[in-house]
ROLUMLUM-119996 format. One line per field, with one value per residue (C-alpha): residue number from 1; x, y, z. Coordinates in pm, whole numbers. Each point is the difference from the previous one (the first is absolute). Example, Ala and Ser with C-alpha at 12.3 -4.5 7.8 and 13.67 -1.06 7.14 Angstrom:
BEGIN
pos (1, 2)
X (1230, 137)
Y (-450, 344)
Z (780, -66)
//
This chain:
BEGIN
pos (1, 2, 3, 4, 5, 6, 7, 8, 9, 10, 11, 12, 13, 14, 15, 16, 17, 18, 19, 20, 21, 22, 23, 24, 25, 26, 27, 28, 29, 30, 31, 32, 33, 34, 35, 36, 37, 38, 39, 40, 41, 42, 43, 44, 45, 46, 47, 48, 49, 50, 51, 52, 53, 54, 55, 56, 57, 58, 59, 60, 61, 62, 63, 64, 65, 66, 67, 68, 69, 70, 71, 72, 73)
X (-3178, -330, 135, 270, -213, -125, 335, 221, 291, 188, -156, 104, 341, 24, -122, 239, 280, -123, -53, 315, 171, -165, 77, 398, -37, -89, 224, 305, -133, -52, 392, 125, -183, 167, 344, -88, -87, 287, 241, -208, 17, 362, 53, -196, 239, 310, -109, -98, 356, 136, -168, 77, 350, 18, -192, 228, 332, -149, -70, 380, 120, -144, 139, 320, -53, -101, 288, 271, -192, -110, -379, -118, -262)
Y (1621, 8, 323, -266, -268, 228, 100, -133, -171, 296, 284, -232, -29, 370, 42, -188, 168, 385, -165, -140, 386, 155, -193, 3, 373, 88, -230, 165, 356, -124, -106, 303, 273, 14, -56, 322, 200, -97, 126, 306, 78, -73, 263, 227, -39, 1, 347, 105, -83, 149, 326, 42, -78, 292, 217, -85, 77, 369, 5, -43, 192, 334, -136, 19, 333, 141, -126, 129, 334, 5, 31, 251, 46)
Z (-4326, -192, -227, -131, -132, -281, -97, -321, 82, -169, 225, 295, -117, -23, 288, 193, -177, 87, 379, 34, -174, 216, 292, -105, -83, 325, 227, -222, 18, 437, -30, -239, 190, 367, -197, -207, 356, 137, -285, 17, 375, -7, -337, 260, 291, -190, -178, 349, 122, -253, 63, 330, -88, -202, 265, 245, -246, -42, 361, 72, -284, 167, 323, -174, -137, 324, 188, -235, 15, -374, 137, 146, 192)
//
């Protein structure tokens, strides 16, 4: 704690208040940033639901097609 002794009382003030930013800035960004992967992976899964919903819907709607003799192959 040498470096401090040479310091104004200003620049130590500051200095405590960047420190103590810092320090909440990264305990929110540690809270904010698995909340923000979850949403994400969850947006993800829901628009790969939703695909596969629609895959399977044209899937069945050339089953139909096939059985009433419409499609030919």
């Amino acid at each position: 704690m040498k470096f401090l002794q040479n310091v104004k009382v200003f620049q130590k003030v500051l200095l405590l208040g960047v420190i103590i930013i810092a320090a909440f800035t990264v305990l929110l960004a540690a809270y904010i940033y698995p909340l923000f992967k979850e949403k994400l992976f969850d947006a993800h899964e829901e628009q790969t639901e939703s695909l596969v919903y629609s895959a399977a819907a044209v899937v069945e709607h050339y089953v139909e097609l096939e059985k009433n003799g419409d499609l030919t192959t």
